[in-house]
N, C-alpha and C positions, 0 to 999 in steps of 0.2 A: 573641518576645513576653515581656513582663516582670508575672509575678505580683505582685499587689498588696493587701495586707489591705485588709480594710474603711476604714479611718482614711484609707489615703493614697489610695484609690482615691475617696475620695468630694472628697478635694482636689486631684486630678490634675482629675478634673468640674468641679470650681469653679473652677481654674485654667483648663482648657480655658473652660468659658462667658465668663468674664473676658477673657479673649482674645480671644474672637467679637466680644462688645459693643465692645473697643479697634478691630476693625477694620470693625466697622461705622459706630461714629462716624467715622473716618477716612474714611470712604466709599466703601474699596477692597473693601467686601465686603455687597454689595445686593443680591444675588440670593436670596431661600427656598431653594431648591435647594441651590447653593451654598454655603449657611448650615447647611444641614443635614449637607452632606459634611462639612464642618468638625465639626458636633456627636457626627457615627458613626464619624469616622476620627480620634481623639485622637492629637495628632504625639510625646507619648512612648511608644508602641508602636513610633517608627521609628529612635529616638534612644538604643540604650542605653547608649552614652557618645560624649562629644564635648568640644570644647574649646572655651575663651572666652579671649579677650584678657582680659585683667586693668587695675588704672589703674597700674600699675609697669611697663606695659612689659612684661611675660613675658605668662603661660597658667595658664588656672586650668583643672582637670581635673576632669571631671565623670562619673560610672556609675551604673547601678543598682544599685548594693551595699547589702545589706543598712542595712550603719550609717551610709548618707548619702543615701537615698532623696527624704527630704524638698528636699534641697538639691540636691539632681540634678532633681527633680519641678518644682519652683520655675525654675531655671535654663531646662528646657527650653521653658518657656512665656512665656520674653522676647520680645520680638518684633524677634529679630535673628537671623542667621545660624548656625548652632553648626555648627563645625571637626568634620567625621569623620573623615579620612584626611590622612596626610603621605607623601611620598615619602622616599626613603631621605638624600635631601638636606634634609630638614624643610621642603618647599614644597609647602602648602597644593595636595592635587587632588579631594575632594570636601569637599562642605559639604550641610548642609540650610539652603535657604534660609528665610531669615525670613519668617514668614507676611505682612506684609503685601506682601511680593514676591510671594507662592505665589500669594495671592488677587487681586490685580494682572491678573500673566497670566492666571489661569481665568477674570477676567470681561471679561476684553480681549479674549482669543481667541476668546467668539461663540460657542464649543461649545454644543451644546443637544442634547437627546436625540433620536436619529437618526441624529446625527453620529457617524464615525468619525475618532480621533485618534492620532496617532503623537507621543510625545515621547520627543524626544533626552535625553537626559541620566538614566536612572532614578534615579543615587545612592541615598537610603536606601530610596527606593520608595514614599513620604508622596506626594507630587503625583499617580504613578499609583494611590494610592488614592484620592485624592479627585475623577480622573476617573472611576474605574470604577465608587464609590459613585454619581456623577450620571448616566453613562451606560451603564452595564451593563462588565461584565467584558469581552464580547465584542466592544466597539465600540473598547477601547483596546490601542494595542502601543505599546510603549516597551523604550530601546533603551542601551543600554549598552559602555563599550568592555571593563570593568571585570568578569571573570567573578564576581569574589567579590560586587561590590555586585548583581549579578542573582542571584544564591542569595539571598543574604541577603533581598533585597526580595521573593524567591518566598516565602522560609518566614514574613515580615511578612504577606503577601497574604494568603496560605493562613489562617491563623491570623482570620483576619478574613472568610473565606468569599469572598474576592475573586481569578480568576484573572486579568488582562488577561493580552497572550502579550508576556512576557518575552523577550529576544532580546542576546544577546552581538552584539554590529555596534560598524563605526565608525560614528558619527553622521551624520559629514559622508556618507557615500552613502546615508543615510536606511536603509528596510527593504524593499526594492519585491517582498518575498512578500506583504505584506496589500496593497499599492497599488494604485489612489487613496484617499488620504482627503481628508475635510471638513479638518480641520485637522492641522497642525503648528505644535509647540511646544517651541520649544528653549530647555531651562533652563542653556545655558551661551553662551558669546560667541563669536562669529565678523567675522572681516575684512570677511565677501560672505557671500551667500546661495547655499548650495551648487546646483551647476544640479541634482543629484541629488532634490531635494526641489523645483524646480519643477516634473521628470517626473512627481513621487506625488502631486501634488497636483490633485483635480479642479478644473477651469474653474467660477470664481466661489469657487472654497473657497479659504482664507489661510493665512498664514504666521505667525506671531508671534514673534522672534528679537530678541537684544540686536545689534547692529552696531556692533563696537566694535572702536578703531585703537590709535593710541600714548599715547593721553590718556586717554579715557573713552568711554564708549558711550552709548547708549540705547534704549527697547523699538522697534522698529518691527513697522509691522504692513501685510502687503503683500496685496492681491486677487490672485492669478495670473488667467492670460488662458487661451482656448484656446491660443494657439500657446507656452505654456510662456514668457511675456512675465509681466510683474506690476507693479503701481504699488502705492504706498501711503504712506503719510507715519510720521515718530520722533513719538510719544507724548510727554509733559509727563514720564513714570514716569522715572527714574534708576534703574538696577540696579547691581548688583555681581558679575556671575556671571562665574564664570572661566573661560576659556579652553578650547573644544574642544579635547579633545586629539586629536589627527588626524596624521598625514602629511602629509597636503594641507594643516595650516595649524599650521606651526610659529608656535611662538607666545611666546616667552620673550627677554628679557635675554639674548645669547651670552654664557658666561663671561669667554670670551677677547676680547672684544670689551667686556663692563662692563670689565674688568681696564685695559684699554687704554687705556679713559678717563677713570680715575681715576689714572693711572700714569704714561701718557706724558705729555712737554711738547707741548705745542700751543700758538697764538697768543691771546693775554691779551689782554683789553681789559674794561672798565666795561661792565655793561649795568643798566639799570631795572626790568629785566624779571624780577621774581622766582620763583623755580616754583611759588609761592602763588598764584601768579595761576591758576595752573591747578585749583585746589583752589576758588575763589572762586563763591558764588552759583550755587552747586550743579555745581560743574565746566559753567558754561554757553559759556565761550572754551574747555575742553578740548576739548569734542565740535567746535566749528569751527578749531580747529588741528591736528586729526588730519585732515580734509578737506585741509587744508592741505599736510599732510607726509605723506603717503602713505606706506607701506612703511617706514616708521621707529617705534623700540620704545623704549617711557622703563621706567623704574626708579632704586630709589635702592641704591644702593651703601655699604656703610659698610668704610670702612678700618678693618686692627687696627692698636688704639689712636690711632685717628685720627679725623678729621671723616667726616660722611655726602653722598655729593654725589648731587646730583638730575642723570641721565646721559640724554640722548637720543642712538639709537643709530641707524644704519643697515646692515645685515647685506648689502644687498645692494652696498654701495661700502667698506664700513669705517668709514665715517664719524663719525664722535662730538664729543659736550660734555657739560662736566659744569659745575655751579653748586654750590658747599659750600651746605649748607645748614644755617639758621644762623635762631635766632631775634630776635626786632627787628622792628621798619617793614621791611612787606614790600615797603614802594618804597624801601627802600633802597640806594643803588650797592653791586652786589659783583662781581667776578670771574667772567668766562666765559672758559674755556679751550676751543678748537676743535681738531680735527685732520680728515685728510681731504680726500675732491674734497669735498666738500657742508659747505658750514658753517650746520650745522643751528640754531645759536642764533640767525643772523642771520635765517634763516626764520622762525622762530617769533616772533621779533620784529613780520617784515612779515607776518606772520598776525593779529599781535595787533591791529597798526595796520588794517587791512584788515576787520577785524572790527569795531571801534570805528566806521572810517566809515559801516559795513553799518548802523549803530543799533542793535549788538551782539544777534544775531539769537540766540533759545534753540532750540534743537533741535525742538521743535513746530513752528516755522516751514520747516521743509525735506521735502522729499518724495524721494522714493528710486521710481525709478523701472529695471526689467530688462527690454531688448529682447530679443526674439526670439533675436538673433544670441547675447547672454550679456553684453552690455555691462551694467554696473549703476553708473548716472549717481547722486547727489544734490543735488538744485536746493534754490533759496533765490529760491521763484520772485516775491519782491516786489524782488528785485533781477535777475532773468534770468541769475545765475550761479551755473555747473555743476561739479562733481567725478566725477571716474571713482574707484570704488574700486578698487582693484587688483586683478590676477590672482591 
């Protein structure tokens, strides 16, 4: 917890209220309740430093230190994501997501008091206090793979007279000591929906999870069944939450596999297809070309002293392409280079066509549907066609 004189603590309140009313006009935040979590759990109690992208490209750095309070106070109540951790390679592994994310899911996922909730992902420990503010200490466990950010979020908790049970776990097998709950809420991304969390979930209570491929994701939200079966359909929401980190779901760029593709020669040809296209109208073609491309990873790669290319990758054949990227008319002819059994650019192309003829379906439109057995289909049921997610 971060002490605050008089002066800045009465503007840390006016900055937190000012952020309420921005996400209440948005409309992502209409619940009393829920309004009120938000008014008793202020998000710079969770945030004693963190990072921002900057407009140059770098990182602006942010603390509670004494002689930049103000601007650290200010920052944390943008309504963006703010950077808490890097690995030892500088890649981004926790964040506190932006409020109007945070308040997204808490009014998605249904939670009401009664309810018992298990969330994946603790990070700075803000989300599981503003479960535990709405439904009691006792009803929430949250779970972390991360020892240090479960201390830290204990001594956040405490400090604010809040216990939920804290638990060092990997996500992906959920915590099946407090199981069944009402709900599950996972503040990072996955390929599938672990079968471990259809087990802890009672019959009729839901899921709330980003499901996200090689492109982009988005929120879904599933009913489980009694026989550990579950339906439910992708939400309008776009998120940004990164990657479980798990065993069971690696989830990155291979090194040696970007390298590969920015590196070796492969077969050259013109294509239209820019990887702006994937960024376009809200990433609404990425989420249906990762349906597409299953088991395949993009990112961008920047060569030293060289161009940056946009690489989609497949770890499980070798497969790769890369696209310099390059600014201009993003329908402009440029250069795809392929290697590999699987010439992933050609796909991506007959996904784009394929998608275009669909009458370019957004993500709201598709339903996400988990049998019994563990299959987990996604349909585009105005067209009658289906996608398996992967193992």
């Amino acid at each position: 917890m971060t002490d605050l004189d008089h002066r800045l603590q009465q503007l840390a309140d006016e900055l937190n209220q000012a952020l309420i009313r921005q996400l209440a006009d948005k409309g992502v935040l209409t619940t009393p309740a829920w309004r009120a979590a938000f008014e008793e759990t202020p998000r710079h109690l969770f945030v004693p430093r963190f990072t921002l992208p900057d407009n140059l490209g770098g990182q602006s750095h942010y603390a509670a230190d004494p002689e930049r309070q103000e601007d650290w106070l200010r920052a944390v109540y943008h309504d963006e994501a703010l950077l808490t951790d890097f690995d030892e390679q500088g890649v981004l592994v926790s964040s506190c997501s932006a409020p109007t994310v945070v308040a997204t899911m808490l009014e998605q996922s249904g939670a009401t008091e009664g309810d018992s909730v298990l969330e994946i992902g603790t990070g700075t420990g803000w989300t599981a206090a503003l479960l535990s503010h709405r439904l009691g200490s006792e009803s929430v466990t949250s779970v972390d793979v991360n020892p240090a950010y479960v201390d830290q979020a204990r001594e956040r908790l405490d400090a604010l007279g809040l216990a939920p049970r804290l638990a060092v776990a990997d996500g992906y097998g959920g915590y099946p000591e407090r199981a069944p709950y009402d709900r599950i809420i996972a503040t990072a991304s996955l390929r599938k929906v672990p079968p471990a969390w259809l087990a802890q979930t009672r019959p009729g209570g839901t899921i709330l999870t980003d499901i996200r491929g090689a492109f982009a994701g988005n929120l879904a939200r599933l009913t489980v069944g009694s026989d550990q079966s579950a339906r439910g359909q992708f939400l309008p929401t776009k998120l940004n939450f990164m990657p479980l980190r798990s065993p069971d779901q690696p989830f990155r760029l291979l090194p040696e596999l970007s390298s590969r593709a920015v590196h070796e020669a492969g077969k050259s040809r013109t294509t239209r297809l820019a990887p702006g296209a994937l960024r376009e109208r809200g990433r609404v073609f990425a989420f249906f070309a990762q349906l597409a491309m299953p088991g395949t990873e993009s990112g961008h790669v920047k060569v030293t002293d060289g161009p940056i290319y946009f690489c989609v990758t497949d770890p499980g054949t070798g497969a790769w392409a890369r696209v310099e990227v390059t600014p201009g008319d993003p329908a402009a002819d440029r250069q795809v280079t392929q290697g590999g059994d699987r010439q992933l650019w050609d796909e991506l192309e007959a996904a784009h066509e394929q998608w275009l003829r669909l009458g370019q379906p957004r993500p709201e439109d598709f339903t996400i549907l988990i049998r019994p057995g563990g299959e987990q289909v996604v349909a585009l049921p105005a067209s009658d066609t289906r996608w398996s997610l992967p193992l």
